[in-house]
C-alpha positions as CSV (number, residue, x, y, z in Angstrom):
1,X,-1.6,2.3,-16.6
2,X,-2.1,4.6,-13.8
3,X,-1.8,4.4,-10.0
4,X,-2.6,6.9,-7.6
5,X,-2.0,6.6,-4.0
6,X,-4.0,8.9,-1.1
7,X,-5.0,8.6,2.4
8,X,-1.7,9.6,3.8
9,X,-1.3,12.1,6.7
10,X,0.2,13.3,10.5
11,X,-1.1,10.5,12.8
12,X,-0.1,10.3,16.3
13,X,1.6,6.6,17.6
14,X,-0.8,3.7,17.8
15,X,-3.6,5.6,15.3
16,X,-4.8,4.4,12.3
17,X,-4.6,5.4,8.7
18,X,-6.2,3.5,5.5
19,X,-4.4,4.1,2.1
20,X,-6.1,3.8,-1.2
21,X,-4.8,2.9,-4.5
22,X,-7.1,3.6,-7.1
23,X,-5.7,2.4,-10.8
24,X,-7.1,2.3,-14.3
25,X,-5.6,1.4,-17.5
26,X,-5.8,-2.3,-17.1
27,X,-8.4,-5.3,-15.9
28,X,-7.6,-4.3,-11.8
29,X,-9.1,-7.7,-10.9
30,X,-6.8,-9.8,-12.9
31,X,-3.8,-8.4,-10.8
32,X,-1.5,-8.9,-7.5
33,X,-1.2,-5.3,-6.2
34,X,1.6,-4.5,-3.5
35,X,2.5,-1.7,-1.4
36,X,6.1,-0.7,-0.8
37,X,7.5,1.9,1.3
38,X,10.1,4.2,1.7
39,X,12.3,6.0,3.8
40,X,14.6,9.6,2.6
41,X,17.9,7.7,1.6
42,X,16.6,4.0,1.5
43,X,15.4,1.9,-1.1
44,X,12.0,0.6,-1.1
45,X,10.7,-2.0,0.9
46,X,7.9,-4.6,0.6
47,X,5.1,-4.0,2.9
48,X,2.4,-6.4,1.7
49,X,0.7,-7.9,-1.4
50,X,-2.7,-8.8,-2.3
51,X,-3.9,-11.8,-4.8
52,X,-6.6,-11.6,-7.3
53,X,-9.3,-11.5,-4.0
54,X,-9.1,-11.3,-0.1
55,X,-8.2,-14.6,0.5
56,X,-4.3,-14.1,-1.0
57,X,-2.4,-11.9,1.4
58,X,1.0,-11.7,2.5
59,X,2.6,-9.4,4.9
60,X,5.8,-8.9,5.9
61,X,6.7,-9.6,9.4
62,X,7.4,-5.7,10.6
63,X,3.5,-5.5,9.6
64,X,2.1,-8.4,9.8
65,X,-0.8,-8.0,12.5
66,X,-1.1,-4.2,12.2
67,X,-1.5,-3.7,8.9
68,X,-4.4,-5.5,6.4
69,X,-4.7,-5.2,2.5
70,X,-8.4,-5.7,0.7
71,X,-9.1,-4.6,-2.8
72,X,-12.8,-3.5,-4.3
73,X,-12.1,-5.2,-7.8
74,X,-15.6,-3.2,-9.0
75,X,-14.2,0.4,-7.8
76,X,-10.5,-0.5,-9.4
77,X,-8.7,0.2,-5.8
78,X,-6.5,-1.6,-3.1
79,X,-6.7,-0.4,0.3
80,X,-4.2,-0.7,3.4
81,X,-5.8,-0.5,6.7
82,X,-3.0,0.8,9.2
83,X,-3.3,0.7,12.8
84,X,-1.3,0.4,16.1
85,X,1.4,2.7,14.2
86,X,4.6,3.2,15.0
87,X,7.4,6.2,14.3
88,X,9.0,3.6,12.2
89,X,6.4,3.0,10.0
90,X,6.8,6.6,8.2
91,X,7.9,6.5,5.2
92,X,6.3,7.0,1.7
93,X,4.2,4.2,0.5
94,X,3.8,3.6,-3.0
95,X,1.8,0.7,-4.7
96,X,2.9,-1.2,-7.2
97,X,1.9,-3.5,-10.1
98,X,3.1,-5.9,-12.8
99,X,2.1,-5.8,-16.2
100,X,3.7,-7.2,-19.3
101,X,7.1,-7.7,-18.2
102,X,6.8,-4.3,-16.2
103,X,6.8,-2.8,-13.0
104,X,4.2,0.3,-12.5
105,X,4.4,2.5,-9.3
106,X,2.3,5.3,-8.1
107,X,3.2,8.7,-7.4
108,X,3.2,8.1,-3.4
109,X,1.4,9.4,-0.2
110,X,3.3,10.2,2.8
111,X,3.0,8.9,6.1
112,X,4.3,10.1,9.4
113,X,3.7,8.9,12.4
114,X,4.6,11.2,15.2
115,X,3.4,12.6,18.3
């Protein structure tokens, strides 16, 4: 199972970023994917999760509005359309997956959000 994260950069308060999470190693489509975040000294935090299509979202509520998950179950990848950002919204995000019993993370892009 592998997860890598990219997309991450410098963007300036209220622009936009999309993340990718491109996996392989399993059947991507028969799999909730979710994004976490983190912050230097924190522990990681939910961000949002996506079903087995675009119909089966959640967000949590410091995103919800801003932020929207979709997943290309032919290309293997998740995506996390970012915009109106905020300072507080850099962090490194990380997605995540369940497997077996298991939790498998990606290696992590980094986002910050500054002017």
């Amino acid at each position: 199972v592998q997860l890598v994260e990219s997309g991450g950069g410098l963007v300036q308060p209220g622009g936009s970023l999309r993340l990718s999470c491109t996996a392989s190693g399993f059947t991507f489509s028969h799999y909730d994917m979710t994004w976490y975040r983190q912050v230097p000294g924190k522990g990681r935090h939910m961000v949002a999760t996506i079903g087995l299509d675009d119909r089966l979202t959640y967000y949590e509520d410091y995103v919800k509005g801003r932020f929207t998950l979709s997943r290309d179950n032919a290309a293997g990848t998740v995506y996390l359309q970012m915009n109106s950002l905020k300072p507080e919204d850099t962090a490194v995000y990380y997605c995540m997956t369940h497997l077996g019993g298991s939790a498998y993370w990606g290696q992590g892009t980094q986002v910050t959000v500054s002017s």
